[in-house]
C-alpha positions in Angstrom: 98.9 17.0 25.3 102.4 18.1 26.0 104.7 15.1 27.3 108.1 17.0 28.0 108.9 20.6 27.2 113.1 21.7 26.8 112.9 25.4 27.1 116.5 27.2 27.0 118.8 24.2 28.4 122.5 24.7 28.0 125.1 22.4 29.1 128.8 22.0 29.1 132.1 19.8 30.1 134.6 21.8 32.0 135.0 24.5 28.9 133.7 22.8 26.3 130.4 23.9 25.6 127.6 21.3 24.2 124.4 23.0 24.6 123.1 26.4 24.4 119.6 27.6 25.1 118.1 24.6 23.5 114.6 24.3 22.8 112.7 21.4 22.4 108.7 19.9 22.5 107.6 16.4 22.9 103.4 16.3 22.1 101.1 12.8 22.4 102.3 10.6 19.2 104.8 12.8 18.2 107.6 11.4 15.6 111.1 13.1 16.5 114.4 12.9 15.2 117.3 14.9 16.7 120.0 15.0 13.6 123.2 16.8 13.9 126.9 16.0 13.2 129.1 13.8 15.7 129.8 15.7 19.1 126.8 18.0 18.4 125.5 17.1 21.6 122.4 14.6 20.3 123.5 12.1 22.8 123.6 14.6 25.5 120.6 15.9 25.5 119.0 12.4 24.9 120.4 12.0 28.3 119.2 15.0 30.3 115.7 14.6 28.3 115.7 11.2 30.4 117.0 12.1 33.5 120.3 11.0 33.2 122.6 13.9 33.0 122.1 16.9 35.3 122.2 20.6 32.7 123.4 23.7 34.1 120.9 26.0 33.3 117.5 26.6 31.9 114.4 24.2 32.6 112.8 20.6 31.7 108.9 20.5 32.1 107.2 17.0 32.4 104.0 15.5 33.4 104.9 13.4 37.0 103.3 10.5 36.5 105.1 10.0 32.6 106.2 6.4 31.5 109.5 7.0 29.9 111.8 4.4 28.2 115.5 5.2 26.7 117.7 3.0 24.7 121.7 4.6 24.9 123.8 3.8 22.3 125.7 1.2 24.1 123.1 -0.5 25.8 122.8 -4.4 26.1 121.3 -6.7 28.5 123.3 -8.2 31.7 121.3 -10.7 32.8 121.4 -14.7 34.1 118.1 -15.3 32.8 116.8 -16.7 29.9 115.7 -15.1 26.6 111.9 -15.7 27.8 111.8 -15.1 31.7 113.5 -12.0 30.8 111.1 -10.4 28.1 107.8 -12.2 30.7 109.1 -9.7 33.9 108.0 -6.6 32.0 104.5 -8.2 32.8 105.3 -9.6 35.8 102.2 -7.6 37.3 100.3 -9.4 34.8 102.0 -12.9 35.8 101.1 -12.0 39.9 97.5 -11.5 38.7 97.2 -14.7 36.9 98.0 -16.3 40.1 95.5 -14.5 41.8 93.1 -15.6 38.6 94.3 -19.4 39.4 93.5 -19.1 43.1 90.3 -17.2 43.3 89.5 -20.5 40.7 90.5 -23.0 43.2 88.5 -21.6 46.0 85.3 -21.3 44.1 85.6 -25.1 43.3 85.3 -26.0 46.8 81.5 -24.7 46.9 80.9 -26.9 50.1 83.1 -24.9 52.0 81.3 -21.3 51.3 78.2 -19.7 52.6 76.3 -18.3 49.6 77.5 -15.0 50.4 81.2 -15.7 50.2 80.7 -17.1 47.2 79.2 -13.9 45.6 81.7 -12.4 46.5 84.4 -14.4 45.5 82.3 -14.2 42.0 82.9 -10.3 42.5 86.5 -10.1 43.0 87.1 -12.8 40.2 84.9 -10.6 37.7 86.5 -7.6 38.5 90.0 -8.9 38.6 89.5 -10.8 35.2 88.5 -7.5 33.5 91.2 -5.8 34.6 93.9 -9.0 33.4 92.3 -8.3 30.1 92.4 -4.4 29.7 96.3 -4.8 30.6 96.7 -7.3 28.1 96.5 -10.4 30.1 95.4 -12.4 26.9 97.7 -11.2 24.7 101.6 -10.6 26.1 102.2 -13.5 25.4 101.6 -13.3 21.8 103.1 -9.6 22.3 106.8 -11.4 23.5 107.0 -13.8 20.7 105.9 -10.7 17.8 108.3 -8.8 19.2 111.1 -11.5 19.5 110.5 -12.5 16.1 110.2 -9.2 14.9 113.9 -8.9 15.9 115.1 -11.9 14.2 115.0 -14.6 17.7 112.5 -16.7 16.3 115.0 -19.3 15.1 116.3 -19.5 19.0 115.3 -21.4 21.8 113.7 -19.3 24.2 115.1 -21.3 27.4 118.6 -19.7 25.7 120.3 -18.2 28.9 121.2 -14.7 27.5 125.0 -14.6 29.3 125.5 -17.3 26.0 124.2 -13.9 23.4 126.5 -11.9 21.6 126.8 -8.4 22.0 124.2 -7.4 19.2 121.7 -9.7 20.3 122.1 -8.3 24.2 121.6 -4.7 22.4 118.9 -6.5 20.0 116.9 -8.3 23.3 117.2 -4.7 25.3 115.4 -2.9 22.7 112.9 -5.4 22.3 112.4 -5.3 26.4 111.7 -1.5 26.2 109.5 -1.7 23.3 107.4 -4.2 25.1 107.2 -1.3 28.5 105.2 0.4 25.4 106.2 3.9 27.9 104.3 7.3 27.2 107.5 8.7 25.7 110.3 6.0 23.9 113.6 7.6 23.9 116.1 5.7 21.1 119.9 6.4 20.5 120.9 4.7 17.9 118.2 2.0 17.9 119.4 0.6 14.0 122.7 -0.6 15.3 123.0 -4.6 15.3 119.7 -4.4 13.2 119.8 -6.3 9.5 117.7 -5.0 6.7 114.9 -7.4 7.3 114.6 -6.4 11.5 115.1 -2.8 10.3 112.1 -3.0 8.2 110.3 -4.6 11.3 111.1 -2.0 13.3 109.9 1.2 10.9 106.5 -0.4 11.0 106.3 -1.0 14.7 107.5 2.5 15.1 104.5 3.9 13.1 102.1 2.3 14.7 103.3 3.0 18.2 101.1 4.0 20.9 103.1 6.6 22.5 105.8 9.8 21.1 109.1 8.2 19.7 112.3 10.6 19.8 115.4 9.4 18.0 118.6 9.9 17.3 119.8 7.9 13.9 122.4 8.4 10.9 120.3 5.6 9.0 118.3 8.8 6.8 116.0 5.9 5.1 114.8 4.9 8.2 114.4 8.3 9.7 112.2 9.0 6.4 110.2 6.1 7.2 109.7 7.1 10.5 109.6 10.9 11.8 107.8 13.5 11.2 109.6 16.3 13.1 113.1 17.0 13.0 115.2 18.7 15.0 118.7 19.4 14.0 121.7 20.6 16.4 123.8 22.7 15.0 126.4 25.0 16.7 125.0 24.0 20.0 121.4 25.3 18.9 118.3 23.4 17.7 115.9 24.5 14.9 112.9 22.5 14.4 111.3 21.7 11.0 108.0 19.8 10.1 108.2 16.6 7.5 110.3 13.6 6.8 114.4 13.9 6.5 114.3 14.4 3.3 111.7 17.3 3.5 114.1 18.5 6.3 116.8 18.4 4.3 114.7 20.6 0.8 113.2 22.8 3.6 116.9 23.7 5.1 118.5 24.7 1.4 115.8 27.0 0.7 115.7 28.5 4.4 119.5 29.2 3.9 118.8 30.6 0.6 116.0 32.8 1.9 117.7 33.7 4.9 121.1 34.7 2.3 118.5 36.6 0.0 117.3 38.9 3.2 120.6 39.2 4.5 122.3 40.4 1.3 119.1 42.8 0.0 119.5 43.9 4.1 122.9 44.7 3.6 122.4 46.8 0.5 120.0 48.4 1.8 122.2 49.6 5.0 124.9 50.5 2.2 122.4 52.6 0.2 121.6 54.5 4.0 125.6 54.4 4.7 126.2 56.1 1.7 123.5 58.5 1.9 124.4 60.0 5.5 128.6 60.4 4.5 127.8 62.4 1.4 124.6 64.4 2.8 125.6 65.0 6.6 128.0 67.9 5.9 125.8 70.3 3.3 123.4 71.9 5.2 120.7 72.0 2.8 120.7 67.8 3.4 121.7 67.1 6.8 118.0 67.0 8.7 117.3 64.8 5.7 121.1 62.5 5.9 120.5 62.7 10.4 116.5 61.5 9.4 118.4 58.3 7.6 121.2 57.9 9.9 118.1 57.4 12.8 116.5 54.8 10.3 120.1 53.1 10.3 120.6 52.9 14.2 116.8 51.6 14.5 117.6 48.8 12.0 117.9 45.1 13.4 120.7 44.1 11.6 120.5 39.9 10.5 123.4 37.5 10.8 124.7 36.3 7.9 123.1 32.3 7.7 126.2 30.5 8.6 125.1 27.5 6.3 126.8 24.1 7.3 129.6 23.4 9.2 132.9 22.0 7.6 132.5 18.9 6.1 135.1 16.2 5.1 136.4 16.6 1.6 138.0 13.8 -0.5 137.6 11.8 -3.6 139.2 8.4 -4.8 141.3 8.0 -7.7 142.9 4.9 -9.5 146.6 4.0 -10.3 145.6 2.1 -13.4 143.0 0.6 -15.4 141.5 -2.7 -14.6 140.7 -5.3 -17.4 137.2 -5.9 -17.8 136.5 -8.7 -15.5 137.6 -7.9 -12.2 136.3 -10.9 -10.1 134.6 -14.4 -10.8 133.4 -16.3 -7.9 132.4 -19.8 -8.6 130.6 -22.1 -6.1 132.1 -21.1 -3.3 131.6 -22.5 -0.2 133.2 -21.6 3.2 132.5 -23.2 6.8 134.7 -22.7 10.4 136.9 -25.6 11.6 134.9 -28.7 12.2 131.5 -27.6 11.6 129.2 -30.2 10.0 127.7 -27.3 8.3 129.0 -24.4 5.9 127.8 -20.6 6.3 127.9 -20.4 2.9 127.8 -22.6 0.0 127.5 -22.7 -4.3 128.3 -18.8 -4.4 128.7 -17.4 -7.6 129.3 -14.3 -8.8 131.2 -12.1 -11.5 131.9 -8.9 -11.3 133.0 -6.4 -14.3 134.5 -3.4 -14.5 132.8 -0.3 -13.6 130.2 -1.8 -11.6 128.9 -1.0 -8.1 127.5 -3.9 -6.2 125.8 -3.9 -3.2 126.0 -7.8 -1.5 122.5 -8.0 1.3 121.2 -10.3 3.2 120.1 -11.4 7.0 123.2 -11.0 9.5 125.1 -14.3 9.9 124.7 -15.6 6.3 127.9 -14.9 5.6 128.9 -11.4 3.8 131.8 -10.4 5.8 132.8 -13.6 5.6 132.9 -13.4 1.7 134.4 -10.4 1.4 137.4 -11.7 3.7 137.7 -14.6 1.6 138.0 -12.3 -2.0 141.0 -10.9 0.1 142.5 -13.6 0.8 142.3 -13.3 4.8 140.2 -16.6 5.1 140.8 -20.0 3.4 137.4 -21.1 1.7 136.4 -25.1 1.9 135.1 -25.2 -1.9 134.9 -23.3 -5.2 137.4 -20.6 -6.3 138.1 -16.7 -6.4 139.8 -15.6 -9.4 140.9 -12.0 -9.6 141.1 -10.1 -13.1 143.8 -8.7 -15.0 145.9 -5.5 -13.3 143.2 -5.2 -10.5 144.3 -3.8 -7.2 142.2 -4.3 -4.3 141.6 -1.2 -1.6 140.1 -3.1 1.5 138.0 -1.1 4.3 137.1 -3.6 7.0 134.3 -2.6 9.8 136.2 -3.4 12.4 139.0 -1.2 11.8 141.7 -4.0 12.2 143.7 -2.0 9.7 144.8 0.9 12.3 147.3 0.6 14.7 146.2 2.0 18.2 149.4 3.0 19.4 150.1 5.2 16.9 149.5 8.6 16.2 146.9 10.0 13.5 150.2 11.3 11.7 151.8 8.7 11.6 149.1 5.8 11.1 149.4 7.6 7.4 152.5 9.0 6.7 154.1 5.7 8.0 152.6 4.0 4.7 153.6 6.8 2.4 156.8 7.8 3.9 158.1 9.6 0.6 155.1 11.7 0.9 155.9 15.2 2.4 154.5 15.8 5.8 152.8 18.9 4.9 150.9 16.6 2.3 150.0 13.9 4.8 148.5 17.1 6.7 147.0 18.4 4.6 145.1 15.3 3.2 144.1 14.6 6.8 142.5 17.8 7.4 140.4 16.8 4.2 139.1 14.5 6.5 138.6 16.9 9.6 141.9 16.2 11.4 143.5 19.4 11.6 145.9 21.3 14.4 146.8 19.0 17.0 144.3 16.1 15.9 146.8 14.9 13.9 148.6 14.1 16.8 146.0 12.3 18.8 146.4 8.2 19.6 144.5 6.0 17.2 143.5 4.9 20.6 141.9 8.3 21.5 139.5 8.4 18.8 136.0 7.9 18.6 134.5 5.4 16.1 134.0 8.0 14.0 137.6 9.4 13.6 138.9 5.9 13.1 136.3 5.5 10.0 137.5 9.0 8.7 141.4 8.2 9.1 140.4 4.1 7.8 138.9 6.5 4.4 141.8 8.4 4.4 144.2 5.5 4.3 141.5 3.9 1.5 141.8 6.9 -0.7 146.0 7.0 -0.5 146.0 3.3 -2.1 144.5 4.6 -5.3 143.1 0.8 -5.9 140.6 0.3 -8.8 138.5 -2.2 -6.8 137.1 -1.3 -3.6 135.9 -4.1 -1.5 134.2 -1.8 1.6 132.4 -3.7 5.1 130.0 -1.5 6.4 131.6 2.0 5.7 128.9 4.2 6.9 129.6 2.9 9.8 130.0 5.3 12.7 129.9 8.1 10.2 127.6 11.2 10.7 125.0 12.2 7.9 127.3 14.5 6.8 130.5 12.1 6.6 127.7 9.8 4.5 127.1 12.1 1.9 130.7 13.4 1.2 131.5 9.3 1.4 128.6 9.1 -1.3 129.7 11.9 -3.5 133.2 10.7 -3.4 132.1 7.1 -4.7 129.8 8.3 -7.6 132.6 9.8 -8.8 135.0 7.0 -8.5 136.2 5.7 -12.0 136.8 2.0 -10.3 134.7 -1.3 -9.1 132.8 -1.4 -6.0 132.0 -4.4 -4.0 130.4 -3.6 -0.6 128.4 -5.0 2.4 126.1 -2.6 3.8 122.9 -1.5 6.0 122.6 1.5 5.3 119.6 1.5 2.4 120.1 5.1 1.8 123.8 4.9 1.3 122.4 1.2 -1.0 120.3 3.3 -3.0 122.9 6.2 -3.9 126.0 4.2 -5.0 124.4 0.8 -6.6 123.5 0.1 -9.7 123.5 -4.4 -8.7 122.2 -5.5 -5.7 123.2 -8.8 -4.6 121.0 -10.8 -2.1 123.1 -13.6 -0.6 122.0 -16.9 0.8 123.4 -19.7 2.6 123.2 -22.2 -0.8 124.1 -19.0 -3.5 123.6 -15.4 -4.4 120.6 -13.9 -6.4 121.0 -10.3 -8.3 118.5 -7.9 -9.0 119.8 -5.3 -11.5 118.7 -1.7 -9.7 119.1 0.0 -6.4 117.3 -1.0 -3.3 114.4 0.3 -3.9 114.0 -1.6 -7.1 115.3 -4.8 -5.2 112.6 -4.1 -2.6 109.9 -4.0 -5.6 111.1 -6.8 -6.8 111.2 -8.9 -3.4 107.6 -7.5 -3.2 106.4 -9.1 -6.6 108.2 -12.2 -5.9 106.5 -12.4 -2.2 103.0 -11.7 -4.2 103.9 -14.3 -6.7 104.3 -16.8 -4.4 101.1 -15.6 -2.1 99.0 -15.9 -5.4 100.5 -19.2 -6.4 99.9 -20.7 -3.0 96.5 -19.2 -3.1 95.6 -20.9 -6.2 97.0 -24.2 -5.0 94.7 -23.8 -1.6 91.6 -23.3 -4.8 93.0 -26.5 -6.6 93.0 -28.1 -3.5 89.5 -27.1 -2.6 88.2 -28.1 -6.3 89.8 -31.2 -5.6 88.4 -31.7 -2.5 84.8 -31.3 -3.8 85.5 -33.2 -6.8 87.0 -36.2 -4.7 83.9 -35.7 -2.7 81.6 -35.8 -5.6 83.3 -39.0 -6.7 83.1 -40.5 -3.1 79.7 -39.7 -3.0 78.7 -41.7 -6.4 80.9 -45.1 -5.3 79.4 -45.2 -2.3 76.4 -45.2 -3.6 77.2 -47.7 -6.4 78.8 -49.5 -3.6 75.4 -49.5 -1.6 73.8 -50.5 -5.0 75.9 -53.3 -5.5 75.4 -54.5 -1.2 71.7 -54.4 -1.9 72.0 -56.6 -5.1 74.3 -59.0 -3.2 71.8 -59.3 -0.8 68.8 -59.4 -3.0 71.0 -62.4 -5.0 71.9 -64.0 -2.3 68.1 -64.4 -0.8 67.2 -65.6 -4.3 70.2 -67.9 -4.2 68.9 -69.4 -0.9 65.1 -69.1 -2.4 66.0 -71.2 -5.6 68.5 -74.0 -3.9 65.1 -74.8 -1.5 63.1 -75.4 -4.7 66.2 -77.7 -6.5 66.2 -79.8 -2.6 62.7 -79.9 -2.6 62.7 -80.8 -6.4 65.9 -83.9 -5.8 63.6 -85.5 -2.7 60.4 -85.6 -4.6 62.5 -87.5 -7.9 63.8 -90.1 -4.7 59.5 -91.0 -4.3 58.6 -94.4 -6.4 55.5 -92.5 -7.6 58.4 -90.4 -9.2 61.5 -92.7 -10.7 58.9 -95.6 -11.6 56.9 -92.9 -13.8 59.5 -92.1 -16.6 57.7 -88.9 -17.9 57.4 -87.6 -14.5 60.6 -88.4 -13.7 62.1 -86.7 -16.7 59.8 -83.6 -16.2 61.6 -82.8 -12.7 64.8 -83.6 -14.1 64.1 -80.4 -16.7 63.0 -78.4 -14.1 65.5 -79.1 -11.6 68.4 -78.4 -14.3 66.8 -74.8 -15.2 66.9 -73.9 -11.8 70.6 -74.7 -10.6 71.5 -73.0 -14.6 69.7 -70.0 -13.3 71.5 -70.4 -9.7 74.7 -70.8 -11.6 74.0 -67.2 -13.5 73.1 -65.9 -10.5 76.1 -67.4 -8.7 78.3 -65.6 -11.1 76.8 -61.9 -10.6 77.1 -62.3 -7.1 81.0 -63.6 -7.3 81.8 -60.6 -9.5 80.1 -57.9 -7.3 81.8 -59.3 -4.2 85.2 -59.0 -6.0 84.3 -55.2 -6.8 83.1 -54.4 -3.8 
C-alpha cells in the first residue's frame, strides 16, 4: 500500500530555487533515507512531505485518514510536566478507558443494587471495553514508556523529574522518544542522531528495524543509515534519483551509474562525430549526398544524452605539520577532574599514553567526561588529581565542537587572515574556497553562517596551524557526507597524532587504529577500529553472560547438594530424637526397677537375711551402671542435636 506519493514538486525562496520536479514514494514498511549535501533541500521537503511548508507546484498524494509523526532538526520538548506524565498523554485514551475499566468494576460490586438484567449488561460493556484496552495496548504502555525511556539513556532519572529542569539534548532526546511511542503510519526523522551517544544510537537502529510503520530520514551519520534504510534517495541539483540497498550500496551503485552513464555518453558522442563527419565530406558530391542527407536525418532523430555531471564541488584540503614530534606525545596519569564543590568527580584514575603517529578515538556514554578531558590536555580546565605531561616539540591544533574559537563579528576573511596576517590575501582566498567559501562568502559574518560553514572555516583555521597533534571534539559535526569524507581523506593522510571525541562510527572506523572507551574510574583500549571494539565489547558481554550462567549452575548444584545434605541430618537428627526418646523411656523403665529394688532391701525379711540382702544389692548396682551408660548416650545425643 502506498502511504504518500511526491510526484513533480518544485519549490523555491524568492529566487533561489530548492526543488524541482521531485519525485518521491513512501510504501507500507518502507526504509528511506533522503541524502544530499547541506542546502540541497532535504529539510525542505521533509517539511512539505509533512504538511508544514506549502510547494509551489506539482502534487502530494496521501491516504486521509494517515498517522504521521516528524521530528525537525531542532525540535525539543516545552513542557511543565514531568518526564512521566508527559510520555503517559500519548495514551491518554488508554488512561480515560482505564477509568472507565475502574468504574464499570465498582458498579458491578454493588450486585444489590442491579436487576439481573443490568447486570448483564454491565458484564457486556465491561467485556467488550476490556478487549478493546488490550488490543490498544492497555497492558503493556506502560512497559512501552519505561523501554523506550531507557532505550534513550533516562533510566538513571527520576521520572517525577519536571522536564523545564532537562537540558537541551535531553528535551530533543524525550521528543523523539514521545513520537516514537505515537508508533504513526509514516515516522518522519530530521536528524534524529543528534544528542544521541553511541550506546542510544545503537538502541535506536534496532527499534528502527523493527518498527511497525515506513521510516523516512534524513542523517549524515552513514553507519547508522546502513543499519537502517533500505532505499535511498539522494538530492542533487534540486532533483532526486532513487536507488535500492543500504548507503553503502547507494554509494557502489552511484560510481558505476556515473561510469555507465559516461561510457554511453562518450561512445554516443563518437558516434554523432562519425555521422558529423560523414554528412560535411559526402553532402556536396553528388554521387553521395542521398546517402550523407539519409545520415544527416539519422543525426536530427538522435536523442542526444547529457553529459553525467558527477558530484558537485566538494571541499579540498589536507593537513600538514611544522615539525616532527618526539615519540611520546602525551602521558596521562590518574587523572581525575570534578566542578567546584561537587562531592563527586566526573572522572577519576585516567591514564593514558599516547605515541607518535597514532590515531585514537576516546568513546564512551555522554556525560562521562570526554570533552572534559580533552579541555584539560589543553590546558583550558584545571584537573583535581593526576598529571598531563606533553612530549618533546609537540604542538597542539585544537578543534572544539562548539566553535568557541571563531569570532562572530567578524568576517570569513578576516576570521583567517587576521591570524596569518603576513599571508597574502589572495592566499587566504584561495585557501578558503578550498573549503567552499568563494566570491562574496568570504565576506559573510561568522554570525551569518550555518553550522556547517562555521565547521568548514573552524577546519580551515585547523589546517593553517600546521600542528603535529590534533586534539578534535566532534568534528563531523554539522558536516555533510561529503564534508565527512574529504575530512576523512585529509586525516588518513595526515603525518601527525590524533586524539578525538566522536559519534560518528563511520568517521571512528575510517581514521582509528585505538579505540579508547572511557569511564568514570579510568580508560580501557581496544587496539582496532569500531568495529573491532564492538566485537570485542560483544565477547566481553558473552563472557560475562556465560560466567554468570555458570555461577546460576554452581548455585543450583549447590542448592541440591545442600539439600541432599539437609536431607541426611534431618534424618540422623530424627534418628537420634527417636533414640533420645527410646533412652529416656528405658531410663524411666530401669530407675522404677532400682526404687522398687531399694524398698524391698528396707523389708526385715530382706536386711536380716544377709544373702538376700547382698543378692539385691548386686542387682540393684547393675541396673543404675546400665542407667549410668545409658545416661551418657543420651547426654551426648542431646548435645548434638
Amino acid at each position: 500500500m502506498i502511504l504518500m506519493q511526491v510526484n513533480g514538486i518544485s519549490k523555491a525562496f524568492g529566487a533561489d530555487e530548492i526543488l524541482s520536479n521531485i519525485k518521491l514514494e513512501v510504501k507500507e514498511n518502507d526504509r528511506i533515507a533522503l541524502v544530499g549535501r547541506n542546502g540541497a533541500g532535504k529539510s525542505t521537503l521533509l517539511k512539505i512531505m509533512a504538511g508544514e511548508l506549502t510547494y509551489d507546484s506539482g502534487e502530494l498524494f496521501k491516504p486521509k485518514d494517515l498517522s504521521l509523526g516528524y521530528l525537525s532538526q531542532h525540535t525539543a520538548l516545552d513542557s511543565n510536566l514531568t518526564i512521566w506524565d508527559e510520555m503517559l498523554g500519548v495514551f491518554s485514551e488508554l488512561v480515560s478507558k482505564e477509568e472507565e475499566i475502574r468504574k464499570l468494576e465498582n458498579q458491578m460490586a454493588d450486585t444489590a443494587s442491579l436487576t439481573e438484567t443490568a447486570y448483564q449488561k454491565l458484564l457486556h460493556d465491561y467485556d467488550q471495553l476490556q478487549q478493546v484496552y488490550q488490543q490498544s495496548g492497555g497492558y503493556t504502555y506502560e512497559a512501552d514508556i519505561k523501554a523506550v525511556l531507557t532505550g534513550l539513556h533516562f533510566q538513571d532519572y527520576d521520572y517525577s523529574t519536571p522536564i523545564t529542569e532537562l537540558s537541551g539534548g535531553q528535551k530533543t532526546r524525550l521528543a523523539l522518544g514521545k513520537l516514537l511511542l505515537t508508533k504513526p503510519q509514516l515516522l518522519i526523522l530530521d536528524e534524529p542522531t543528534n544528542h544521541l551517544d553511541i550506546d542510544t544510537l545503537g538502541w535506536l537502529e534496532n527499534y528502527l528495524v523493527s518498527y511497525p510503520g515506513a521510516v523516512v530520514i534524513v542523517s549524515h551519520d552513514r553507519y547508522f543509515l546502513d543499519k537502517t534504510v533500505s532505499i535511498v534517495y539522494e538530492i542533487s541539483r534540486h532533483r532526486t534519483k532513487k536507488y535500492h540497498g543500504s548507503y553503502s550500496k547507494f554509494l557502489d551503485q552511484k560510481a558505476l551509474d556515473y561510469e555507465k552513464d559516461l561510457k554511453e555518453f562518450e561512445k554516443q558522442q563518437s558516434e554523432i562525430k562519425k555521422l558529423e563527419d560523414f554528412v560535411q565530406r559526402n553532402i556536396v558530391r553528388a554521387s553521395t549526398t542521398k546517402r550523407a542527407q539519409s545520415r544527416r536525418k539519422q543525426l536530427e532523430k538522435i536523442e542526444r544524452l547529457d553529459r553525467p555531471q558527477g558530484d558537485e564541488s566538494s571541499a579540498s584540503f589536507s593537513f600538514q605539520i611544522n615539525r616532527r614530534s618526539g615519540n611520546d606525545v602525551l602521558k596521562i596519569d590518574q587523572l581525575a577532574f570534578g566542578y567546584g564543590d561537587a562531592t563527586e568527580n566526573i572522572f577519576e584514575d585516567v591514564k593514558l599514553h599516547v605515541n607518535r603517529g597514532e590515531r585514537i578515538a576516546l568513546v564512551g556514554p555522554n556525560g562521562v567526561g570526554k570533552t572534559t578531558l580533552l579541555k584539560a590536555i589543553m590546558g583550558k580546565l584545571t584537573p583535581n588529581g593526576g598529571n598531563i605531561q606533553i612530549g618533546t616539540n609537540v604542538q597542539i591544533g585544537y578543534y572544539d565542537q562548539e566553535q568557541a574559537n571563531l569570532t562572530s563579528s567578524k568576517t570569513v576573511l578576516l576570521e583567517l587572515w587576521d591570524e596569518y596576517p603576513t599571508e597574502n590575501e589572495k592566499d587566504i582566498r584561495t585557501i578558503l574556497g578550498n573549503f567552499l567559501f568563494s566570491g562574496d562568502d568570504v565576506l559573510k559574518p561568522v554570525s551569518a553562517l550555518s553550522g556547517g560553514e562555521k565547521a568548514r572555516l573552524a577546519l580551515a583555521k585547523l589546517m593553517m596551524q600546521k600542528a603535529n597533534l590534533l586534539i578534535l571534539d566532534e568534528p563531523t559535526n554539522h558536516l555533510d557526507i561529503d564534508s565527512k569524507e574529504v575530512l576523512e581523506a585529509a586525516l588518513l593522510d595526515f603525518p601527525g597524532t590524533i586524539v578525538f571525541v566522536s559519534h560518528d562510527r563511520y568517521f571512528i572506523n575510517k581514521i582509528t587504529d585505538q579505540v579508547a572507551e572511557m569511564q568514570r574510574d579510568g580508560i580501557t583500549i581496544y587496539l582496532g577500529d569500531y568495529d573491532y571494539y564492538i566485537e570485542k565489547k560483544e565477547e566481553e558481554a558473552e563472557l560475562k553472560r556465560l560466567q554468570q550462567t555458570e555461577e546460576v549452575f554452581k548455585k543450583a548444584d549447590q542448592r541440591k547438594r545442600d539439600f541432599k545434605m539437609e536431607k541426611q541430618l534431618q534424618s540422623q537428627r530424627r534418628k537420634k530424637e527417636r533414640r533420645i526418646q527410646e533412652l529416656e523411656t528405658i531410663i524411666e523403665q530401669y530407675e522404677l526397677e532400682i526404687e522398687k529394688l531399694e524398698e524391698k532391701m528396707t523389708g526385715p525379711e530382706v536386711y536380716q537375711d544377709h544373702e538376700k540382702a547382698l543378692a539385691l544389692t548386686e542387682e540393684t548396682s547393675n541396673l543404675k551402671q546400665k542407667v549410668e551408660g545409658f545416661m551418657e548416650e543420651w547426654t551426648a545425643l542431646q548435645e548434638e542435636a
